[in-house]
C-alpha positions as CSV (number, residue, x, y, z in Angstrom):
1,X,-26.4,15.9,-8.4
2,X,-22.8,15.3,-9.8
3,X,-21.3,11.6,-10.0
4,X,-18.2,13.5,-7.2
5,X,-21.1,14.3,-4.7
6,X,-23.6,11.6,-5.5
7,X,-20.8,9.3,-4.2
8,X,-20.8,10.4,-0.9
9,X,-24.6,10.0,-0.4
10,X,-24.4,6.3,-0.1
11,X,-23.2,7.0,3.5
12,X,-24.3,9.0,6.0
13,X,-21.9,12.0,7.0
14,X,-21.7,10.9,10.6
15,X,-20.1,7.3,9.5
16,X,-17.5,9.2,7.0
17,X,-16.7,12.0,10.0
18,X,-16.5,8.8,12.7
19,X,-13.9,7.0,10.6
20,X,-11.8,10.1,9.9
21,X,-12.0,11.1,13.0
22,X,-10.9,7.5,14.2
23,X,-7.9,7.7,11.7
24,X,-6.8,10.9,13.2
25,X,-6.8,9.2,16.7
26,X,-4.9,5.8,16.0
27,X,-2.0,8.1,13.8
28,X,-2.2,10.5,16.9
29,X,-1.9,7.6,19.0
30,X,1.4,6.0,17.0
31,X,3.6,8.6,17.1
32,X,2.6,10.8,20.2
33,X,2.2,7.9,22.7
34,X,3.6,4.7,21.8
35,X,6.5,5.9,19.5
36,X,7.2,8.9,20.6
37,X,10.9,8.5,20.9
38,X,12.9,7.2,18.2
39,X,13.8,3.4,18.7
40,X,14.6,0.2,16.3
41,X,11.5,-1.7,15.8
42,X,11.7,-5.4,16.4
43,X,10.7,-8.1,14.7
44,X,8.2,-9.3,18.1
45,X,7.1,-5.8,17.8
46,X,6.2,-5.5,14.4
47,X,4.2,-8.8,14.3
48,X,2.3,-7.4,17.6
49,X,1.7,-4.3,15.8
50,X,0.6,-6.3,12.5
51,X,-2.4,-8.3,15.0
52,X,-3.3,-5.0,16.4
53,X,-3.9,-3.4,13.0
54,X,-5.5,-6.8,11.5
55,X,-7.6,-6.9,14.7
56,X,-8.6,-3.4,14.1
57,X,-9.5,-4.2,10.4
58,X,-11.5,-7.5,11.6
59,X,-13.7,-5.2,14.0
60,X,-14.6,-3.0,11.9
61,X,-15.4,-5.3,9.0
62,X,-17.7,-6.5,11.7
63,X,-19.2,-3.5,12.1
64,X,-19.8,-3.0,8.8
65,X,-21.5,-6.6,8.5
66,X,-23.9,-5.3,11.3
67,X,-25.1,-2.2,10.1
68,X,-24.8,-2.8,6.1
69,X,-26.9,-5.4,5.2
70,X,-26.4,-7.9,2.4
71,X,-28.0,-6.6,-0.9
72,X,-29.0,-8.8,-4.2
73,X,-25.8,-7.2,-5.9
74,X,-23.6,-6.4,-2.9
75,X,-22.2,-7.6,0.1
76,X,-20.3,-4.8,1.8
77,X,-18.4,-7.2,4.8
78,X,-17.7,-9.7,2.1
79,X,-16.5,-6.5,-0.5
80,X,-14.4,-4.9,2.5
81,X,-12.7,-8.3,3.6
82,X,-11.8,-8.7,0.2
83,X,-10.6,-5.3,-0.7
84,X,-8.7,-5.4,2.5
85,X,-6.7,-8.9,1.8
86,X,-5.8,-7.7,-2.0
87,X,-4.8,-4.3,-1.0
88,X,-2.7,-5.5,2.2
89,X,-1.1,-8.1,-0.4
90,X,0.0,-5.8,-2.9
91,X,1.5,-3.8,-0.4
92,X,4.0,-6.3,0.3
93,X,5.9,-4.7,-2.7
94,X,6.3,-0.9,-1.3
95,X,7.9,-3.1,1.6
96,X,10.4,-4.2,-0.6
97,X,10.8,-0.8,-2.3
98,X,11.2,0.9,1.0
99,X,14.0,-1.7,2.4
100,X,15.9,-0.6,-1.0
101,X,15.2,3.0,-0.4
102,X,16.3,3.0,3.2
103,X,19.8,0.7,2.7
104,X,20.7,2.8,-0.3
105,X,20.1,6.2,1.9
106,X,21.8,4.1,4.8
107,X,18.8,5.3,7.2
108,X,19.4,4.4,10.6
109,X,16.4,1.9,11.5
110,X,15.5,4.0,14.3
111,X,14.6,6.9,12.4
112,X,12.7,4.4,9.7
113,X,9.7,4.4,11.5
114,X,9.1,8.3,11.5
115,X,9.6,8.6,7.7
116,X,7.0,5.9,6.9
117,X,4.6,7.4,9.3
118,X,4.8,10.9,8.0
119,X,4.9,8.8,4.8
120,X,1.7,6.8,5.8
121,X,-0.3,10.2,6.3
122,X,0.5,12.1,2.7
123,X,-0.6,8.2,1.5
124,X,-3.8,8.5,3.3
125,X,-4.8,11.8,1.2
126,X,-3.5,11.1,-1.9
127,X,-5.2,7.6,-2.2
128,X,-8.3,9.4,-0.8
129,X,-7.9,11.4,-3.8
130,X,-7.6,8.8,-6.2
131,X,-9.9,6.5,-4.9
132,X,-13.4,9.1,-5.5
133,X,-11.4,10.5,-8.8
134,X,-11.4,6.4,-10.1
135,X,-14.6,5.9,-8.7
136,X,-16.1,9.2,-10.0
137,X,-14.9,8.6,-13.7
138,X,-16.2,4.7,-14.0
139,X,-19.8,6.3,-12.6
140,X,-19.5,9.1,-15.1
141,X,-17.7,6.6,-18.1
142,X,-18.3,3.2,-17.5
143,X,-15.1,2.6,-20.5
144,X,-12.7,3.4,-18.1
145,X,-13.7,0.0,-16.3
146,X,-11.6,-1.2,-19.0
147,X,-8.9,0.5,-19.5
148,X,-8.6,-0.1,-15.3
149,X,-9.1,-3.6,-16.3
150,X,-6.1,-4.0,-19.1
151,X,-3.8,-1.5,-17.1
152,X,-3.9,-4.1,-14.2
153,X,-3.6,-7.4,-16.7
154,X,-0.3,-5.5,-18.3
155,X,1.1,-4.8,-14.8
156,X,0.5,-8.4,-13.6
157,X,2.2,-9.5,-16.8
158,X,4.8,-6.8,-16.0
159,X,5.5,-7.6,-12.2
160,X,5.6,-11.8,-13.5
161,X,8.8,-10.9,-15.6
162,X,12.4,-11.0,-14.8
163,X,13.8,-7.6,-13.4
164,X,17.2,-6.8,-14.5
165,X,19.4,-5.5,-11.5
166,X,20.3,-1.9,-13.0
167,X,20.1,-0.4,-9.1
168,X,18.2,2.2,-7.3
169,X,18.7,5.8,-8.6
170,X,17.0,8.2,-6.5
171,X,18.1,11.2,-8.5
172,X,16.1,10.0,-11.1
173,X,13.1,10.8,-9.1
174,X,11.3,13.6,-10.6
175,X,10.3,14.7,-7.4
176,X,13.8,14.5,-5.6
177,X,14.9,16.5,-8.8
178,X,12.4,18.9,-8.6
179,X,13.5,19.5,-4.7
180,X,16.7,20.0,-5.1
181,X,16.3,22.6,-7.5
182,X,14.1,24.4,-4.8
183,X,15.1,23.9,-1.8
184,X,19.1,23.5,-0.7
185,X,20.0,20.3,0.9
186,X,22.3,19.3,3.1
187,X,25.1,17.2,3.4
188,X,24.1,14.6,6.0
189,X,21.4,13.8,8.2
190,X,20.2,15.8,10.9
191,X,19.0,12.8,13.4
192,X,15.2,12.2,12.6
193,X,14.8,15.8,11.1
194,X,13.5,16.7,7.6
195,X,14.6,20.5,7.7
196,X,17.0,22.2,9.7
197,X,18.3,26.0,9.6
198,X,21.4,27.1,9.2
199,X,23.1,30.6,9.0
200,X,19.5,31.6,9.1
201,X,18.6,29.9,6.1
202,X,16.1,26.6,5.8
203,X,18.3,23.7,4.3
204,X,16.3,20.1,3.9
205,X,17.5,16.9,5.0
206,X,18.2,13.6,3.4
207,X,15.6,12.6,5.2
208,X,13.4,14.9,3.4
209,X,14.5,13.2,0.1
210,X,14.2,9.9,1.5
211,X,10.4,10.9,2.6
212,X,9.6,12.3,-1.3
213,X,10.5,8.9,-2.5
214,X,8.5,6.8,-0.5
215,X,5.7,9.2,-1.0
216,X,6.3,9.3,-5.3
217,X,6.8,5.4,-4.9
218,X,3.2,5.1,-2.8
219,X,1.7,7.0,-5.7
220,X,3.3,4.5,-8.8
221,X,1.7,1.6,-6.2
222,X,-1.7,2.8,-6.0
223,X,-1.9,2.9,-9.8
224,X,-2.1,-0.8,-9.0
225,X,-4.1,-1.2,-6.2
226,X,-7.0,0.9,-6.1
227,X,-8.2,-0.1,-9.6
228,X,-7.8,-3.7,-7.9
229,X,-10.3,-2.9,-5.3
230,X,-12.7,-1.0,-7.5
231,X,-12.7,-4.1,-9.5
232,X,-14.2,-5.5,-5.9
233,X,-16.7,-3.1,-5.1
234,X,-17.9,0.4,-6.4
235,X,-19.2,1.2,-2.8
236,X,-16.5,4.3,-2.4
237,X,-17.1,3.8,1.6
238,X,-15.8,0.5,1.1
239,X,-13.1,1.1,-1.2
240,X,-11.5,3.8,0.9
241,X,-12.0,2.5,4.5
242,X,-10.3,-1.5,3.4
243,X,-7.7,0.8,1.1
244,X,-6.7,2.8,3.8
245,X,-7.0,0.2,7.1
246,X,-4.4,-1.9,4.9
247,X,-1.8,1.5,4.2
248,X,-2.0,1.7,8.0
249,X,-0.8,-1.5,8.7
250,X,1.8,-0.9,6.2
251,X,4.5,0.6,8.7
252,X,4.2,-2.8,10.7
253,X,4.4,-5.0,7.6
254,X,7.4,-3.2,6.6
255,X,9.2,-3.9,10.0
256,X,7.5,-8.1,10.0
257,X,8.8,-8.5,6.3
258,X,12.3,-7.0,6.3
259,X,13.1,-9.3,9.2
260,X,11.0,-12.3,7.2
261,X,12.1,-11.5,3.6
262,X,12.8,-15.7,3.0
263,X,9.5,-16.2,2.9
264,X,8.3,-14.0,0.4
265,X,10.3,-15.3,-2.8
266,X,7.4,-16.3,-4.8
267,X,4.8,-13.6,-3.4
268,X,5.7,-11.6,-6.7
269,X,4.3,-14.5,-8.6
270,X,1.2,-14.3,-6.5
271,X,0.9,-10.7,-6.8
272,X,1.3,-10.9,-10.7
273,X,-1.4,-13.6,-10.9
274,X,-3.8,-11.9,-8.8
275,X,-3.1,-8.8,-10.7
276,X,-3.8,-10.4,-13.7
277,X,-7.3,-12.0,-12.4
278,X,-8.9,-8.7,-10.9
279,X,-8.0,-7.2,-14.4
280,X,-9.4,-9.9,-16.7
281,X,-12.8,-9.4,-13.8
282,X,-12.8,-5.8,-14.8
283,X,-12.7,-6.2,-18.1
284,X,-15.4,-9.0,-18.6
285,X,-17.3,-7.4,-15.7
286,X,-20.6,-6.8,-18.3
287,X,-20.7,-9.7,-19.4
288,X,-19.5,-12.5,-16.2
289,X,-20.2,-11.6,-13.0
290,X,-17.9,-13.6,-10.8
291,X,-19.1,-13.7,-7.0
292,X,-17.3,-12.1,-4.3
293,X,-16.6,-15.4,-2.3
294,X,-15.3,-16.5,-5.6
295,X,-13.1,-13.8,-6.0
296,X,-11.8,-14.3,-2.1
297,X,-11.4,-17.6,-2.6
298,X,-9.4,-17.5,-5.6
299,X,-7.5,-14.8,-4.5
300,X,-6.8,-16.5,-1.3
301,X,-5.7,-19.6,-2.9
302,X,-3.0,-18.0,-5.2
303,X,-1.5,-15.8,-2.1
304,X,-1.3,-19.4,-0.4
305,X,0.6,-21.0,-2.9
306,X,3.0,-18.4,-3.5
307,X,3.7,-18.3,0.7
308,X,3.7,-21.8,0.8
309,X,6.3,-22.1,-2.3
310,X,8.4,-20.1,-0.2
311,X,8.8,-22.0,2.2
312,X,9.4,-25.3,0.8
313,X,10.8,-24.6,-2.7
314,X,14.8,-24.0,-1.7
315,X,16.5,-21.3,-3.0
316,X,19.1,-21.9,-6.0
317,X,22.6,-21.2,-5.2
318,X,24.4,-18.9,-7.2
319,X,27.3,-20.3,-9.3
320,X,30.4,-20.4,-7.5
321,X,31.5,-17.9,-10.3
322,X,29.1,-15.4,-8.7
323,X,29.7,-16.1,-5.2
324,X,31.5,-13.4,-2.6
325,X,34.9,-14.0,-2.7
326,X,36.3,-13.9,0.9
């Protein structure tokens, strides 16, 4: 049997069928019931929709404690906790992203919601993809552990570093270039639409381009993430179910943080360190083997910090020389 098939066997079909099927129902759920018309989300809102998705995690992680039994060398509640906290944390920087994407496109926040849904579900299958083609290749070359391993140490290193403020430039996005040499595009937005007709011809929206973005900027991300999980667990039932509970909360998290962003200063700095850790694990992963509490507690620890930095380090003003002249 090949490593792509012999992946799937450490499951039964009826528990990946349940949690597809499960998927489908909570995304029917979202936008045909309780956001079926447009509306600004709110900041009370977003945080009840953040507990409902976290809730929804913490069940099912208890479900998975029930009917997977701890092994010698695994411990899938433990391994799907963990997977779920790192991959919910480095999330926190498509949030980010997708505030810049929306204020530079001036998206009206009532029409935010259907773009990161729509955005949520192309997510869903591409990480699926990724997730068994990263799994597949470590089971088929165990080097690439490495190269995982030093691709997340470099972006840590990477994320630690001062950014210079050149600006967001979505006509540099190969895949907003590639659609407006395909498709014709129109002028302004067309309410919540991604493609409207006129004179009998098919035109996309802005809102199209903003949706190829956020779903081109989901893919850069789970460069990141998934090798961050994988470095947690090779169990691919694990890896895809905590990877893909935390990109459902991620609509919520967007709508919590933008309203929230002060206390998120340091969480880069977090990120970076974590980053950084789960790599150097990879990498030394035949030679150490760190537990999993370890790993949660370390990981933990560091997303602490950064919060708690937030909140009591005060931000430096800007020289008067920079300040907005009234």
């Amino acid at each position: 049997m090949s490593p792509a098939f012999a992946m799937f066997s450490t499951m039964p079909w009826w528990a990946w069928a349940g949690f597809l099927v499960f998927i489908a129902t909570m995304l029917a759920l979202d936008l045909g019931v309780f956001n079926r018309k447009s509306h600004v989300v709110t900041l009370k809102e977003a945080l009840a929709w953040c507990a409902v998705w976290f809730g929804l995690a913490m069940a099912f992680n208890l479900l998975i404690a029930l009917q997977m039994p701890n092994t010698e060398t695994s411990k899938p509640a433990l391994e799907f906790f963990t997977g779920y906290i790192v991959e919910l944390c480095l999330s926190v920087d498509n949030v980010f992203v997708f505030i810049v994407i929306f204020q530079y496109f001036r998206v009206e926040p009532r029409y935010q919601h259907r773009v990161l849904f729509w955005g949520i579900v192309g997510a869903v299958l591409m990480r699926a993809a990724f997730i068994f083609a990263g799994i597949s290749l470590i089971n088929t070359f165990h080097w690439i552990i490495y190269v995982f391993g030093a691709f997340l140490v470099y972006t840590g290193i990477k994320l630690a570093l001062p950014k210079k403020e050149d600006g967001f430039e979505p006509e540099k996005n190969p895949a907003v270039r590639l659609a407006r040499k395909f498709l014709p595009v129109t002028s302004q937005f067309h309410g919540g639409d991604f493609f409207v007709r006129q004179h009998g011809k098919l035109h996309a929206t802005p809102m199209f381009l903003v949706l190829l973005i956020v779903e081109t900027t989901d893919v850069m991300f789970a460069l990141d993430s998934i090798p961050a999980v994988i470095a947690i667990t090779r169990n691919e039932f694990i890896v895809f179910t905590s990877n893909i509970f935390a990109i459902l909360g991620l609509r919520s998290l967007y709508f919590a943080v933008s309203g929230v962003m002060q206390l998120f200063r340091y969480l880069n700095i977090g990120l970076a360190v974590i980053l950084v850790f789960v790599g150097c694990k990879m990498i030394a992963s035949s030679w150490v083997k760190i537990e999993i509490h370890i790993s949660l507690g370390i990981i933990g620890t560091v997303l602490a910090a950064s919060i708690l930095a937030s909140v009591l380090i005060p931000a430096q003003r800007k020289p008067e020389s920079e300040q907005p002249k009234i």
